[in-house]
N, C-alpha and C positions, 0 to 999 in steps of 0.2 A: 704273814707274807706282805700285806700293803705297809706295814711297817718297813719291814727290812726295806725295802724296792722304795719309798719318801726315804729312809736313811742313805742310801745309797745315790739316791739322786740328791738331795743334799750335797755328801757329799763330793760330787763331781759337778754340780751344777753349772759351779764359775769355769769349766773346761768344756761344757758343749757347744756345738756349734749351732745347734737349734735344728737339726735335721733330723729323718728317721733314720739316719744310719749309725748314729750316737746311740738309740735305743739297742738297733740290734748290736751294735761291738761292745756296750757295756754291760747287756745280756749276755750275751755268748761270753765271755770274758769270765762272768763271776760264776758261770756254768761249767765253765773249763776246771775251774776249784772245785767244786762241787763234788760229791760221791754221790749212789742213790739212797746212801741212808742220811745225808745231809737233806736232798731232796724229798723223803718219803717224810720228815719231821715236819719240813714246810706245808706240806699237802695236810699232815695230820692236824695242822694249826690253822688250818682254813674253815671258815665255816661255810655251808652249802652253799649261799649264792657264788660265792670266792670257786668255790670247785667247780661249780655249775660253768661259770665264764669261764675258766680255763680250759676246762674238755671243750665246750663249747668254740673255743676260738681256735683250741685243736683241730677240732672235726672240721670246721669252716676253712683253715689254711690249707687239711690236708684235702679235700672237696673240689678248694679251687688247683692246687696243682695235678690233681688226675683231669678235671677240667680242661686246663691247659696243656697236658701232655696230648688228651684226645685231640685237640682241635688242632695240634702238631702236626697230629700224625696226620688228617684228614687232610690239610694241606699240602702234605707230601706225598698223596694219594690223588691230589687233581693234577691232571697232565696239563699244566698252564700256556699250552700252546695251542688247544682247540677248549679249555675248559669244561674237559671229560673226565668223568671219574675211574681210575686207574685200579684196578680190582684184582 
């Protein structure tokens, strides 16, 4: 996998703009192609620390957006006109 992902940046190198929004469009991008048996070949090419950081940064993104969804909501829950909690 860190293969393919250096060949791909490669690549596209001399077209990024240097930001993280270039990671995620040319991730989502070469994901769009993908099938899960394209993807389950990648994962089976990975050795344990390679898996390990991936679930790992899984669990971490999906962590922080339940995160952030609570603290959403908890804000839509204070009545921000006497800062009382709205139950």
């Amino acid at each position: 996998m860190r293969k393919f992902i250096q060949e791909l940046y490669n690549m596209y190198r001399e077209k990024l703009s240097g930001d993280e929004e270039d990671a995620d469009f040319l991730a989502f991008s070469v994901l769009e192609e993908l099938n899960r048996e394209d993807l389950m070949e990648f994962i089976q090419e990975m050795g344990t620390q390679e898996l390990t950081d991936m679930v790992g940064l899984y669990m971490i993104e999906h962590l922080k957006a339940l995160i952030g969804e609570e603290q959403i909501s908890e804000m839509k829950s204070v009545d921000h006109s006497n800062g009382r909690i709205i139950h």
